[in-house]
Each structure stands twice: as structure tokens, then as C-alpha cells.
C-alpha positions in Angstrom: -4.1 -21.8 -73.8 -4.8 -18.0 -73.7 -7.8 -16.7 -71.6 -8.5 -13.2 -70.9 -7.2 -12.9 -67.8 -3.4 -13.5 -69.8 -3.3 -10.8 -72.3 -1.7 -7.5 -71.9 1.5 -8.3 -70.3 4.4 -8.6 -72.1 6.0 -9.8 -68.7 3.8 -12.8 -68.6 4.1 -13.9 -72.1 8.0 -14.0 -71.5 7.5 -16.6 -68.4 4.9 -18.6 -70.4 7.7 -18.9 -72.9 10.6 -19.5 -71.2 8.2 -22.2 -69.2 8.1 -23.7 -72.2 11.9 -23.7 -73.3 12.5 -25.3 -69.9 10.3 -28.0 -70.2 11.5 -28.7 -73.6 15.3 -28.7 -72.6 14.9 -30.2 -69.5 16.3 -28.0 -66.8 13.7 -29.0 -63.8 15.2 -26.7 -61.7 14.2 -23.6 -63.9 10.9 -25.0 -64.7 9.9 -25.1 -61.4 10.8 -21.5 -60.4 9.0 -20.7 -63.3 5.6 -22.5 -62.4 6.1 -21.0 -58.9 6.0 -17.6 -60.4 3.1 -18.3 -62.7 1.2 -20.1 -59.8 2.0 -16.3 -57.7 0.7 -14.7 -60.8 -2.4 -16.6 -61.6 -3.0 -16.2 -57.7 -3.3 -12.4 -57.8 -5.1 -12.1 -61.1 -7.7 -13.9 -59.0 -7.7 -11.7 -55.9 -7.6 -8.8 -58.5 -11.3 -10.5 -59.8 -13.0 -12.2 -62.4 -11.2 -12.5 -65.9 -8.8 -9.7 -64.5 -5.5 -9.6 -66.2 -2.3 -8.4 -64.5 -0.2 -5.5 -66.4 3.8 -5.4 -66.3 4.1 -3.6 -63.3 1.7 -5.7 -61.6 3.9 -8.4 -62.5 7.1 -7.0 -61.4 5.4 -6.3 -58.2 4.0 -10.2 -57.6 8.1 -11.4 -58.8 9.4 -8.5 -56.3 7.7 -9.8 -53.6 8.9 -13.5 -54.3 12.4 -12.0 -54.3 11.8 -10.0 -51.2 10.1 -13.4 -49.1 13.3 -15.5 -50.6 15.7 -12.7 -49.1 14.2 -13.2 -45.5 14.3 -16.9 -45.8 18.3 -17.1 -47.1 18.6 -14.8 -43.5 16.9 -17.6 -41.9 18.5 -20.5 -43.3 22.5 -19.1 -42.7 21.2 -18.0 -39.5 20.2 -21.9 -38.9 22.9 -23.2 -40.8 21.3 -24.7 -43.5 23.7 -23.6 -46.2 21.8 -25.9 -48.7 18.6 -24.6 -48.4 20.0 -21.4 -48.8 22.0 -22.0 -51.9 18.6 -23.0 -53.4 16.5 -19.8 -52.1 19.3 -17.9 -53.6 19.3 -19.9 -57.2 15.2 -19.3 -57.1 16.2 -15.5 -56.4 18.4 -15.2 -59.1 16.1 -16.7 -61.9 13.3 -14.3 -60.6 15.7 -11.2 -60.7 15.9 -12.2 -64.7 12.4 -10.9 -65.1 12.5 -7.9 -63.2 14.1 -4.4 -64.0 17.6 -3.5 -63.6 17.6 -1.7 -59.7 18.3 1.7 -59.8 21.8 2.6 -58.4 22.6 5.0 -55.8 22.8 7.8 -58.5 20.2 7.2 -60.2 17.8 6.9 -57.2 19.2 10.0 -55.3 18.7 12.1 -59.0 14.6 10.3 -58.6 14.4 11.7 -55.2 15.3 15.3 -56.6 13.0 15.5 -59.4 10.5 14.1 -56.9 10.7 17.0 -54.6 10.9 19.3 -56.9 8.1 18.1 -59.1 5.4 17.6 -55.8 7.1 21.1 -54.4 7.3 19.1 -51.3 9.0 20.4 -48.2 8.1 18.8 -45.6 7.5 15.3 -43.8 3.6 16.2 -44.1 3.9 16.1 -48.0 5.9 12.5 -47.7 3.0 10.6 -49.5 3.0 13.2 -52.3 6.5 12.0 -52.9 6.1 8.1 -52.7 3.1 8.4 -54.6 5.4 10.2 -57.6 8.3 7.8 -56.9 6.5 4.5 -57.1 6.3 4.4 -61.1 9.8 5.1 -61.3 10.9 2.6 -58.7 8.7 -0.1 -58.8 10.4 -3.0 -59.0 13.7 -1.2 -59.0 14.5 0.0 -55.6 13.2 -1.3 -52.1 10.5 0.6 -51.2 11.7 0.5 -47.2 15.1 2.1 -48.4 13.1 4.7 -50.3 11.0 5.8 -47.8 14.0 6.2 -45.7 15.7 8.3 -48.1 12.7 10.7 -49.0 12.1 10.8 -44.9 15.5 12.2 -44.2 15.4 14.5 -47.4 11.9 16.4 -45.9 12.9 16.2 -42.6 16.2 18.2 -42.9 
């Protein structure tokens, strides 16, 4: 069941598989996050265009974004009350976060931001997009890209 627009992610063959293993053992629950994600997938190899396959980080980025839209909607649900929904939003997010990188700790992410600086020779707010633009391979699907814009905004504007 391999087309073109599957190979080359290492990402996606790991989902295809463990799509399988669920199915075969039976967890619904699993199986279903799993389809979503694939369905999310297959959706943006076809905005990306004809036979167009999606690479790792491509992939991360699609599952990030799943994680990030089930984040808002746990917010939403305890803010309604609806612990049940919520619980399951947060069971979705949790299987997701299985195929995504380990996030960067505070350390780890403020030692990024230095070798950033110093690699764009950035010093000011001007030269912000220098900065992302070095950070986002080395964040991407590790760090929330709202928290390190903040960080790299208050580092050039001191």
C-alpha cells in the first residue's frame, strides 16, 4: 500500500506500523488517534501537491500542531466543565506526544538561544528573523515557537 507520496519518512512508516499493531490487538482507542494523524498527514501531502511526500520534520510539524489544537480544546472543555471530553483530548495528546521529539528543557533552549545569537551575530530586534530562522531546525517540534519568540525578543531587545 506504498505510493510515492509515503516514502522518505521514517516518522510515517512508524504510524503506519503501529496502525497496524493496534488494529491487530485491538485497542480502538489508539487506532483511531492514529488514523487521525495519518488522515492530518495525507491532508498536507496534498496541499504540499501532487505525489508530494512529507519528510520527518514535516511530520513533527502536522503532529505538533494536532497537539497544539488538543491543548486549546482541554482549556475549553475544563473551562465548560466537561471533564470527560477533556480526559479524552488529553489521552489523544499523549499518544501524539509519542511520536514527536523529546521538548527541549529550559537549559537546553536558553544554551540554543546563545549559539543562535552568536552564530547570526545578531544584536538587535531588527535581526529577530535571522534568529528564528537559525532556531527553527533545532526547535521544531521541541519547543513552542510563541515561547521562543518571546525569549529571543527579550534577549535582542536588552
Amino acid at each position: 500500500m506504498t505510493t510515492a507520496g509515503n516514502v522518505g519518512s521514517a516518522l510515517l512508516a512508524r504510524l503506519r506500523d503501529d496502525q497496524k499493531e493496534s488494529l491487530r490487538s485491538g485497542n480502538k482507542e489508539r487506532l483511531s488517534i492514529i488514523r487521525m494523524a495519518l488522515s492530518a498527514i495525507r491532508n498536507a501531502e496534498i496541499e504540499k501537491g501532487k505525489g508530494a511526500s512529507l519528510t520527518d520534520p514535516e511530520v513533527i510539524a502536522v503532529l505538533s500542531g494536532m497537539v497544539r489544537k488538543i491543548d486549546e480544546s482541554v482549556e475549553q472543555f475544563e473551562k465548560a466543565g466537561r471533564v470527560d471530553l477533556a480526559e479524552k483530548e488529553r489521552l489523544e495528546r499523549q499518544i501524539l506526544k509519542e511520536y514527536l521529539p523529546r521538548p527541549l528543557d529550559e537549559d537546553e533552549l536558553e544554551r540554543l538561544l546563545d549559539e543562535a545569537i552568536r552564530e547570526t551575530g545578531a544584536s538587535s530586534p531588527r535581526e529577530m528573523g535571522n534568529v528564528m530562522k537559525w532556531l527553527a531546525p533545532h526547535t521544531s517540534g521541541r519547543a513552542d515557537n510563541r515561547l521562543v519568540s518571546q525569549k529571543v525578543k527579550a534577549r535582542l531587545g536588552e
